[in-house]
MDAnalysis code that builds the backbone (N, CA, C; Angstrom):
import MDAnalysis as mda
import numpy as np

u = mda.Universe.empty(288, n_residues=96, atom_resindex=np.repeat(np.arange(96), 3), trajectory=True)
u.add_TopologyAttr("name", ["N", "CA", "C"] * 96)
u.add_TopologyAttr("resid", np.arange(1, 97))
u.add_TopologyAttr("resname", ["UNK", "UNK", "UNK", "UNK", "UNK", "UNK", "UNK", "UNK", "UNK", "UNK", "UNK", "UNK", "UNK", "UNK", "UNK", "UNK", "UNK", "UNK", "UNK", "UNK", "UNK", "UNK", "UNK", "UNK", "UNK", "UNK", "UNK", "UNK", "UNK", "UNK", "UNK", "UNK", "UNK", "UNK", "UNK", "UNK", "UNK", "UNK", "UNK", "UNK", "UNK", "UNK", "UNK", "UNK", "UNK", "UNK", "UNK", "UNK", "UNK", "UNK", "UNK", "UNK", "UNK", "UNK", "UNK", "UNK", "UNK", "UNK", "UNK", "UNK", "UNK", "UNK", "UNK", "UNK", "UNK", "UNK", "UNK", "UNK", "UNK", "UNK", "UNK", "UNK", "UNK", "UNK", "UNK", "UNK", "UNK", "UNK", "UNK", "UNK", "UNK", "UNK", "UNK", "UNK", "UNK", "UNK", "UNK", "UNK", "UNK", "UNK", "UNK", "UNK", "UNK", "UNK", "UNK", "UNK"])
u.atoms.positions = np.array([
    [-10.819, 43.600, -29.433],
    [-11.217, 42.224, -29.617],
    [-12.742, 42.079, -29.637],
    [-13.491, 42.900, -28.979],
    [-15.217, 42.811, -29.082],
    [-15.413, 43.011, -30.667],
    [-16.392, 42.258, -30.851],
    [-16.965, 41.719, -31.980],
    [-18.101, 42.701, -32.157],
    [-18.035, 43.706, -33.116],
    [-19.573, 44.323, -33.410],
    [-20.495, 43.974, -33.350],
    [-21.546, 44.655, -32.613],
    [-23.087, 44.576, -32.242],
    [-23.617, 43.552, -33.917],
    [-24.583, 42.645, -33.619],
    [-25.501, 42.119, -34.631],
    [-27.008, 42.619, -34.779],
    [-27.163, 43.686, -35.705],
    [-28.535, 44.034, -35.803],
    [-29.907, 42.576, -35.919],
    [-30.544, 43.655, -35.614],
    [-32.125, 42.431, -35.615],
    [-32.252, 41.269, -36.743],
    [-31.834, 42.222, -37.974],
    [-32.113, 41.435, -39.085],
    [-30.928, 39.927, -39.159],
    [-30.268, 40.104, -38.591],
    [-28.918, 39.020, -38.266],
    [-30.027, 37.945, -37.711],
    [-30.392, 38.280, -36.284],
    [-30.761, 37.558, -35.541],
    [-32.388, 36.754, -35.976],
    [-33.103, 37.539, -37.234],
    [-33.505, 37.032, -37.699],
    [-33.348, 35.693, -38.904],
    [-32.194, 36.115, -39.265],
    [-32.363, 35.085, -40.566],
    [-31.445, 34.064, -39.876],
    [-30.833, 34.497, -38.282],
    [-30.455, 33.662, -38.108],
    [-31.722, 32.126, -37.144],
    [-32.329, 33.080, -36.655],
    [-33.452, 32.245, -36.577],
    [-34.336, 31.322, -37.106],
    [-34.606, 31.721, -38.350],
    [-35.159, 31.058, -39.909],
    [-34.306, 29.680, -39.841],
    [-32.712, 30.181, -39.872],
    [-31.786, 28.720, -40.580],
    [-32.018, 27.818, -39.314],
    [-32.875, 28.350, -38.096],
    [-32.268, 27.414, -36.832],
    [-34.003, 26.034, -37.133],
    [-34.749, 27.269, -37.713],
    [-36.210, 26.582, -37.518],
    [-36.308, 25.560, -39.287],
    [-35.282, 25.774, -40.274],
    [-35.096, 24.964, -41.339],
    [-34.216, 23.786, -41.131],
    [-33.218, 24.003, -40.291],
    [-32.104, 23.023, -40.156],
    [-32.376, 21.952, -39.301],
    [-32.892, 22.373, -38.148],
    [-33.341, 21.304, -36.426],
    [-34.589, 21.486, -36.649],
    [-35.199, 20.171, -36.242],
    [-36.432, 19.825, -35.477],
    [-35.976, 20.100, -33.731],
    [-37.064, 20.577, -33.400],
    [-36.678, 21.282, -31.695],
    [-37.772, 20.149, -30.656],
    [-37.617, 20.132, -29.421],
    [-35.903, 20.305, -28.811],
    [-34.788, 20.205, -30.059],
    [-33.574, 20.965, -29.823],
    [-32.589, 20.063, -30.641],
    [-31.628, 19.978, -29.912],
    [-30.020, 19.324, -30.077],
    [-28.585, 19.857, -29.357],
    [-28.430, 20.838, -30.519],
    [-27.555, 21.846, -29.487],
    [-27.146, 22.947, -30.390],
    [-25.777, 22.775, -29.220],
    [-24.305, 23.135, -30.080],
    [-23.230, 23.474, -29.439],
    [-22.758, 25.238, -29.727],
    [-22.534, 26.100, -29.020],
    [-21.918, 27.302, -28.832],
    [-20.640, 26.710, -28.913],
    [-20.307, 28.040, -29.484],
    [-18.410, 28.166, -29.346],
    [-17.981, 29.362, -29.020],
    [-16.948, 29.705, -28.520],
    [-16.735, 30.923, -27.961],
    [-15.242, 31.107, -27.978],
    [-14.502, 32.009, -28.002],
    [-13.348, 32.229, -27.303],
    [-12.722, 33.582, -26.830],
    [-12.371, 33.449, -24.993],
    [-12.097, 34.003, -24.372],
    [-11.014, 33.701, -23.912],
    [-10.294, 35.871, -23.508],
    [-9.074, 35.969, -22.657],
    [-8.956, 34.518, -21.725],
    [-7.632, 34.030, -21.436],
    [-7.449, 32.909, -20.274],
    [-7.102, 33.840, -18.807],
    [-6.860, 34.790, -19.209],
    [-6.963, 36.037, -17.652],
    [-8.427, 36.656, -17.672],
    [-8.742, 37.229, -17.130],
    [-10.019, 37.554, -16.217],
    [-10.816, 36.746, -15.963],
    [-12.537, 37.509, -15.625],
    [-13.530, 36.458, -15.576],
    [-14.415, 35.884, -16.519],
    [-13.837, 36.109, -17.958],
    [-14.993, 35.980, -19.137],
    [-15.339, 34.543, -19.149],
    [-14.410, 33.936, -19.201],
    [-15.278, 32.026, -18.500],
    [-15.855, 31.697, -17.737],
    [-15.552, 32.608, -16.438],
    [-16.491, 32.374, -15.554],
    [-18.192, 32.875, -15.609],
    [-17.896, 33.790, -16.010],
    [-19.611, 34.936, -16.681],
    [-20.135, 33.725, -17.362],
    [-19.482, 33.547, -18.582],
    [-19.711, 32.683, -19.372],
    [-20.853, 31.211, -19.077],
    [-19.794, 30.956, -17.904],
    [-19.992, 29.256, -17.511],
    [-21.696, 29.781, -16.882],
    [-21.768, 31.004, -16.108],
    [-22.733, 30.980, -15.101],
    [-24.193, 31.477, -16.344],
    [-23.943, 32.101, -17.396],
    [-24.821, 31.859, -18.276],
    [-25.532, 30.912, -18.518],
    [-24.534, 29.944, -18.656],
    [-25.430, 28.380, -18.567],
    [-25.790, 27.528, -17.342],
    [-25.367, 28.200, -16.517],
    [-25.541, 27.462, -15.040],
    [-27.435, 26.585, -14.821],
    [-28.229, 27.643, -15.592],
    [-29.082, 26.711, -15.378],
    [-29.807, 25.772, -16.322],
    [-28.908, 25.653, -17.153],
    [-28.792, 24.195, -18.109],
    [-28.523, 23.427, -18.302],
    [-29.279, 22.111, -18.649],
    [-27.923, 20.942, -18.793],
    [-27.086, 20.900, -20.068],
    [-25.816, 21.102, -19.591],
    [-25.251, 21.420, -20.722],
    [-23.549, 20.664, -20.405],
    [-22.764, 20.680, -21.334],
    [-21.335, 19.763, -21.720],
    [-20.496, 20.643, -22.095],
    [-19.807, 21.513, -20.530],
    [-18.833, 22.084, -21.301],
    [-17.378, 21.807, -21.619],
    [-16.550, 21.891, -22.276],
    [-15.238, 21.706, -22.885],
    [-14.365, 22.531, -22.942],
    [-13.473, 23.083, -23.182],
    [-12.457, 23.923, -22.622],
    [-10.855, 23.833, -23.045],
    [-10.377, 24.504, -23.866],
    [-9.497, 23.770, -24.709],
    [-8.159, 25.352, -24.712],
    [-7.205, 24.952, -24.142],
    [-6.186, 26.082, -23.615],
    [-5.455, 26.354, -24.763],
    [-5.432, 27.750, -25.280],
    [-4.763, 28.102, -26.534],
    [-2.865, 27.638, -26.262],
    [-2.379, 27.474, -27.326],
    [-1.267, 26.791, -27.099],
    [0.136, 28.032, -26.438],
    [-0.375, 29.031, -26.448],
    [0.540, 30.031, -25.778],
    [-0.338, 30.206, -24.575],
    [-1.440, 29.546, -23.960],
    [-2.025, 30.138, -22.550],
    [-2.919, 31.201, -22.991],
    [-3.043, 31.952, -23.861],
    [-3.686, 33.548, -23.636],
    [-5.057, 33.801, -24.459],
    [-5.478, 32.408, -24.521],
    [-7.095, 32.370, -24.763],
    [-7.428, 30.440, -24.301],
    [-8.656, 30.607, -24.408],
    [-9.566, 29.695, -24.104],
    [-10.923, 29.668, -24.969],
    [-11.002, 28.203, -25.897],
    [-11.348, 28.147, -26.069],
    [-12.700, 27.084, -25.861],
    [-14.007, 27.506, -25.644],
    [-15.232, 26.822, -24.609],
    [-15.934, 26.898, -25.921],
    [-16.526, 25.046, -25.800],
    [-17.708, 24.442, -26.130],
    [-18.694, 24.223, -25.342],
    [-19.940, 24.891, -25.552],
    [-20.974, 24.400, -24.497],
    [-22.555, 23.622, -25.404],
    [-22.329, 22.098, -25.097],
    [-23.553, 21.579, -26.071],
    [-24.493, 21.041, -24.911],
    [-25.509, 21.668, -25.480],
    [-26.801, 21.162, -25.057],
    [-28.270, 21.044, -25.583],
    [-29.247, 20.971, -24.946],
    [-30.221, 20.439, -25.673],
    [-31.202, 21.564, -25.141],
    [-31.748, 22.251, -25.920],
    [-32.309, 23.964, -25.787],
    [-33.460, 23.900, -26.773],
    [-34.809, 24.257, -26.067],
    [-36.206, 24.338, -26.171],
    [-36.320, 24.874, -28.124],
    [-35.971, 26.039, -28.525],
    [-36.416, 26.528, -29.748],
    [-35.176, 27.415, -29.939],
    [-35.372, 27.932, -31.198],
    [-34.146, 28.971, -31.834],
    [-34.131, 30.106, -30.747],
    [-35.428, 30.557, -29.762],
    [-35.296, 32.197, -29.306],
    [-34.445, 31.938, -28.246],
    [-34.489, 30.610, -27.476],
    [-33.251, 30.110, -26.552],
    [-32.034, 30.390, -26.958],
    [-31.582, 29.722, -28.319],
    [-30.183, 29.957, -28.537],
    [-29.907, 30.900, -28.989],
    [-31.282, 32.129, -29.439],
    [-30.486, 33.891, -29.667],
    [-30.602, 34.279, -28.400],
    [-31.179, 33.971, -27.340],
    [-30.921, 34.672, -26.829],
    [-29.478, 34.813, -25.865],
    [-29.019, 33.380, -25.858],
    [-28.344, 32.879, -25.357],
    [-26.578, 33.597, -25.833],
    [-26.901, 34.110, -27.181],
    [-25.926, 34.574, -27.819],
    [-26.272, 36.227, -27.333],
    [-27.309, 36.517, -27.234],
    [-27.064, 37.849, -27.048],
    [-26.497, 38.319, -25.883],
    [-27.074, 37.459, -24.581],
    [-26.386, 37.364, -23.146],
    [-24.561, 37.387, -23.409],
    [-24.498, 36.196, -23.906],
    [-22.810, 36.410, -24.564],
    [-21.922, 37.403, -24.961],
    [-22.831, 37.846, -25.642],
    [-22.473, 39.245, -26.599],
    [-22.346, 39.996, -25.388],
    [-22.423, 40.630, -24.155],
    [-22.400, 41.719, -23.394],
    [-21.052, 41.217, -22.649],
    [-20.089, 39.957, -22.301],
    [-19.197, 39.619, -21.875],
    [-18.204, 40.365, -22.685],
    [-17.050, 41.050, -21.726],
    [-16.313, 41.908, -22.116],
    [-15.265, 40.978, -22.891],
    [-15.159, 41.202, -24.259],
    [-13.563, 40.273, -24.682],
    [-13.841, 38.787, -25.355],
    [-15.386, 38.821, -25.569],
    [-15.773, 37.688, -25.514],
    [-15.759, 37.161, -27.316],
    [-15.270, 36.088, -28.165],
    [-15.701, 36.029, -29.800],
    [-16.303, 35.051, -29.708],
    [-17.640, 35.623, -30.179],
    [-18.532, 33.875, -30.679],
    [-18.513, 33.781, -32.011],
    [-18.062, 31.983, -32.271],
    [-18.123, 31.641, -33.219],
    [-19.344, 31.189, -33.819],
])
């Protein structure tokens, strides 16, 4: 279920579309979805623990994922890569 590594150049052009699309501050929402067994929500949640942020939480209809929205309002694009890259090391974890 882990999602292959994103080389630099990803995280670049994904940067570009963040600094063409938003004027910053901006809201930006993450999406994610994780196992509903272990701790990948919890890792997850504490990622953002020191943000203000709106999370949501939406129980796959057989129980055996979870799917988490987290929107908030985040300084520049290197916030929200980095924010994805922290993500990226959660075992089991798919960002959308």
């Amino acid at each position: 279920m882990q999602q292959p590594a994103k080389d630099q150049s990803f995280y670049e052009r994904f940067h570009q579309q963040l600094l063409d699309t938003s004027s910053w501050p901006s809201v930006y929402v993450f999406k994610f979805i994780v196992p509903a067994s272990g701790n990948a929500q919890k890792i997850l949640e504490d990622l953002f623990s020191k943000d203000v942020v709106k999370i949501s939480v939406r129980v796959s209809s057989k129980g055996t994922y979870n799917s988490i929205s987290v929107q908030g309002t985040f300084e520049n694009p290197a916030v929200i890569i980095d924010k994805y890259k922290q993500a990226a090391k959660i075992p089991n974890i798919i960002q959308l």
